[in-house]
C-alpha positions as CSV (number, residue, x, y, z in Angstrom):
1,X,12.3,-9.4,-12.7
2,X,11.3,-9.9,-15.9
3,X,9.7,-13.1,-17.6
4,X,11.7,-15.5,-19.0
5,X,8.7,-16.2,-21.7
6,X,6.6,-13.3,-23.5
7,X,3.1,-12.4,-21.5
8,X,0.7,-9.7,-22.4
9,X,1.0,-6.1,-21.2
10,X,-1.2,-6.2,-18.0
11,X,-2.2,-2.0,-19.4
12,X,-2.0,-2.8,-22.9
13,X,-2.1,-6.2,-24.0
14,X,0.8,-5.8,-26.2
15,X,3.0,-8.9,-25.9
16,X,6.8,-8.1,-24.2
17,X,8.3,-9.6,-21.4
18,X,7.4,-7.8,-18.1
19,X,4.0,-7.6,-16.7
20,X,3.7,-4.3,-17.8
21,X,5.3,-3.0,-20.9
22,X,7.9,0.2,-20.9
23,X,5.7,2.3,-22.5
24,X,2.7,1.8,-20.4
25,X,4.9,2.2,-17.2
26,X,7.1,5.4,-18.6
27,X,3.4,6.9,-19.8
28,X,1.3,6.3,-16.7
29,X,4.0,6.4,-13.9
30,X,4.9,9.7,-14.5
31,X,5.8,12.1,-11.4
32,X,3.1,14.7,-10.4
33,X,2.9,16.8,-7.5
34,X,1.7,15.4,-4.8
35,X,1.4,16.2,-0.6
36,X,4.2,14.5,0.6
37,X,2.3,13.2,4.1
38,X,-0.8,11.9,2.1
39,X,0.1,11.7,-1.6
40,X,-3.1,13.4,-2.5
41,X,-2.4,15.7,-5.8
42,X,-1.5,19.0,-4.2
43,X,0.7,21.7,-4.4
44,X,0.6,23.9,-1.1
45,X,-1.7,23.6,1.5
46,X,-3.0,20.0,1.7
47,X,-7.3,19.8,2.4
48,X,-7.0,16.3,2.6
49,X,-4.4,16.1,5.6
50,X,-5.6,15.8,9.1
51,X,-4.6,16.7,12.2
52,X,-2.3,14.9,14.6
53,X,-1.9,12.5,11.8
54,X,-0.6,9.2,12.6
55,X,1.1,9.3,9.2
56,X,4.7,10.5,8.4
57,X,4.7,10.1,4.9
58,X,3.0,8.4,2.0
59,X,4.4,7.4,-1.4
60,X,2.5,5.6,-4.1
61,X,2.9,5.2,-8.0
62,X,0.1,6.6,-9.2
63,X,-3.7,8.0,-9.1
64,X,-6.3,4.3,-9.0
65,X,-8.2,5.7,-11.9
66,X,-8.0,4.4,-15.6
67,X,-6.0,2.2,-17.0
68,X,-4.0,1.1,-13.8
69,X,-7.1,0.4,-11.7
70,X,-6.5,-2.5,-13.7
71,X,-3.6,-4.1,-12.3
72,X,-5.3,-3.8,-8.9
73,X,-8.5,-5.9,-9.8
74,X,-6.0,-8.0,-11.4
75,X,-4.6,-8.9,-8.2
76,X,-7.5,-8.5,-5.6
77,X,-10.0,-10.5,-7.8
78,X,-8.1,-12.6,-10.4
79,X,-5.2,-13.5,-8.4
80,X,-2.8,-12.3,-10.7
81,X,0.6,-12.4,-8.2
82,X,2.5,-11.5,-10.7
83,X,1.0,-8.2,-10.1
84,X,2.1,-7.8,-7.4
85,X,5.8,-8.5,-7.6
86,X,5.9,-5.5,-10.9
87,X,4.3,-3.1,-8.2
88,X,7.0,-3.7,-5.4
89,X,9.5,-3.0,-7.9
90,X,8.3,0.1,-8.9
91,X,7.9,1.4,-5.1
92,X,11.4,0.0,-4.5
93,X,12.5,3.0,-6.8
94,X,10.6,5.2,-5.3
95,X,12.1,4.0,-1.8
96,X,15.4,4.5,-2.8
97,X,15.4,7.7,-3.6
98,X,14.5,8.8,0.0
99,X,16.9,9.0,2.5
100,X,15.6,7.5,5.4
101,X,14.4,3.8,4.2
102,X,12.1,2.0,6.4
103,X,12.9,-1.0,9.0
104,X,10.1,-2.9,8.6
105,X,7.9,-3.7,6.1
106,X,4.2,-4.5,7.3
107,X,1.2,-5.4,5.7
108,X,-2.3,-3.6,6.4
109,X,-4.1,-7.2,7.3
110,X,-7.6,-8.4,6.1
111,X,-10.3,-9.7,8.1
112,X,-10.0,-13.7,8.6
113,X,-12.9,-14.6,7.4
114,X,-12.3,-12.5,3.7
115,X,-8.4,-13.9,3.9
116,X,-10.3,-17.1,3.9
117,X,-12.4,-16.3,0.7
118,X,-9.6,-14.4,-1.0
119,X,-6.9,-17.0,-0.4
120,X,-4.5,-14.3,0.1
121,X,-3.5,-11.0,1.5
122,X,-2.7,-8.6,-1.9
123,X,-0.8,-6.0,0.4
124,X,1.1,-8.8,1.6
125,X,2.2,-10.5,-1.4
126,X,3.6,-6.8,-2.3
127,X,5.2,-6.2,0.9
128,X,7.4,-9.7,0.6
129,X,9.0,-9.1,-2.6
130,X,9.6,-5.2,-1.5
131,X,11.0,-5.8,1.2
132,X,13.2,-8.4,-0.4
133,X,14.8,-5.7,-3.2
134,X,14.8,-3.7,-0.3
135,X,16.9,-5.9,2.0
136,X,14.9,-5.0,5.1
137,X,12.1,-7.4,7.1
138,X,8.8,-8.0,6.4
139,X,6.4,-8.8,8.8
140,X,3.0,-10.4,7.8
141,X,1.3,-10.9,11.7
142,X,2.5,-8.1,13.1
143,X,-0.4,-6.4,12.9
144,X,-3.9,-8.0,13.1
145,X,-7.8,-7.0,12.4
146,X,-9.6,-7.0,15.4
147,X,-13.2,-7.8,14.0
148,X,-14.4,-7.5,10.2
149,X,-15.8,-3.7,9.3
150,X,-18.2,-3.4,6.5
151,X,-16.9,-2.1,3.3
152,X,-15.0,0.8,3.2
153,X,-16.2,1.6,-0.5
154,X,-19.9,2.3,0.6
155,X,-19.0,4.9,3.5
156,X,-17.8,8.3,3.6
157,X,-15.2,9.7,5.4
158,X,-16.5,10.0,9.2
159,X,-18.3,6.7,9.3
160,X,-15.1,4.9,7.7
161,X,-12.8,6.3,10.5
162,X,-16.0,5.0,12.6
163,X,-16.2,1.6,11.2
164,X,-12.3,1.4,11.7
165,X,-12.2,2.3,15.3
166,X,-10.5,-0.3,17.2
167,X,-10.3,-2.6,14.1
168,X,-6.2,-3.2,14.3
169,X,-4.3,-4.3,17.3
170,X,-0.4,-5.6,17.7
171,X,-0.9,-9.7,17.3
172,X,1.5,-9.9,20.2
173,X,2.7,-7.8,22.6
174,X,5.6,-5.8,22.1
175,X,7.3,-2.1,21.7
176,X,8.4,-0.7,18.5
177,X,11.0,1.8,19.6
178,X,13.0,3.6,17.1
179,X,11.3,1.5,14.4
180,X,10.7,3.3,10.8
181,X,7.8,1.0,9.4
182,X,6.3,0.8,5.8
183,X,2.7,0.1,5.7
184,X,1.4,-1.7,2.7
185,X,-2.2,-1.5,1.3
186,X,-3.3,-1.9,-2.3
187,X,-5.1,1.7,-2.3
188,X,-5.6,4.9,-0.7
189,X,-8.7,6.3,-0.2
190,X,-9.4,8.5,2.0
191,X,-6.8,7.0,4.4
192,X,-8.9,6.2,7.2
193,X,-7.6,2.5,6.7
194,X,-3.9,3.5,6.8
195,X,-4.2,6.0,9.6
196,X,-5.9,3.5,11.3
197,X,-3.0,1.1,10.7
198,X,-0.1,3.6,11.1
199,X,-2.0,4.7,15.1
200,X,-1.6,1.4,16.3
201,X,1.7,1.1,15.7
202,X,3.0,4.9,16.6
203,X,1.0,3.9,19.9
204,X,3.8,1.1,20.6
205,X,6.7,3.1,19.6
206,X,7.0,3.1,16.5
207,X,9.1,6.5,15.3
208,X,7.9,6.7,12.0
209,X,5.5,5.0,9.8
210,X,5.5,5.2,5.9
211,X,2.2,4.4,3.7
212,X,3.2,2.8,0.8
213,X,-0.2,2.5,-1.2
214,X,0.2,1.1,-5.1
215,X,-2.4,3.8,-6.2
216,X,-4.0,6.9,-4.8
217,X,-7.4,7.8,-5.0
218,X,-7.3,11.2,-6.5
């Protein structure tokens, strides 16, 4: 929704009344092809999906490359919530345009101890609001971190899906039959995190399971 008072584009730093302005979301939100299990920019043959992947689907809004990597260290590392409410609007779009929309909405979780130094989860505080203009639940504990991993920046592909072995577990026992569920994350990398994430919770049931990243690494 947008602000009752003017604020500075978030892109742009024209002043207007949404975090981001119309023309910076009409320019860099544009449609491009994309694979429609991993979102990676492809037409055809996908190199970047895997086998057996735990993952239905993914949509996201854009590539995280310049200017919109922005709004993302916005959110992660200046606490700019706003953020995140302008990004679950835009995936809401997206959502509805498909034709099978999830059940649940779940967060990918963060390790306690860098909830703790963070304050907050960014995936989750975009999950509530999107599941809100969704009119579906939302579920911030369903899924829970194991143990910290190191960071997934510094790794490359087969030591990430190493360092993420194990890391996410159902917080409580239960089955997930017939569920459709939307996991949230701020970005897609390589998708180790996700595909992680979206195991876990086809191992208990789940029938489908949706990554909804903000941005895509390209």
């Amino acid at each position: 929704m947008p602000s009752l008072l003017p604020s500075a584009c978030a892109i742009c730093a024209d002043m207007q009344r949404d975090v981001v302005c119309a023309a910076c979301a009409g320019s860099l939100l544009a449609a491009r092809p994309r694979c429609q299990r991993c979102a990676s920019p492809a037409t055809g043959h996908c190199p970047a999906c895997v086998p057996d992947d735990p993952l239905d689907a993914t949509v996201t809004l854009a590539d995280y490359a310049e200017p919109l990597d922005r709004l993302i260290l916005r959110l992660k590392f200046g606490a700019a919530l706003p953020v995140a409410g302008w990004i679950a609007a835009q995936l809401a779009e997206r959502l509805r345009a498909l034709p099978d929309l999830p059940d649940l909405i779940v967060p990918v979780p963060l390790a306690p101890q860098r909830l703790a130094s963070r304050g907050f989860n960014q995936a989750w505080e975009i999950a509530r609001p999107l599941a809100r203009r969704l009119g579906v639940r939302a579920d911030a504990t369903l899924l829970t971190r194991r143990r910290d991993t190191a960071a997934q920046l510094t790794l490359d592909l087969p030591a990430r899906q190493a360092n993420l072995r194990d890391a996410f577990a159902l917080a409580r026992p239960m089955r997930l039959d017939g569920l459709h569920i939307a996991l949230i994350d701020d970005v897609m990398t390589t998708g180790a995190t996700l595909r992680a994430a979206a195991a876990v919770l086809k191992a208990h049931g789940a029938r489908r399971v949706t990554a909804l990243p903000a941005l895509r690494t390209p």
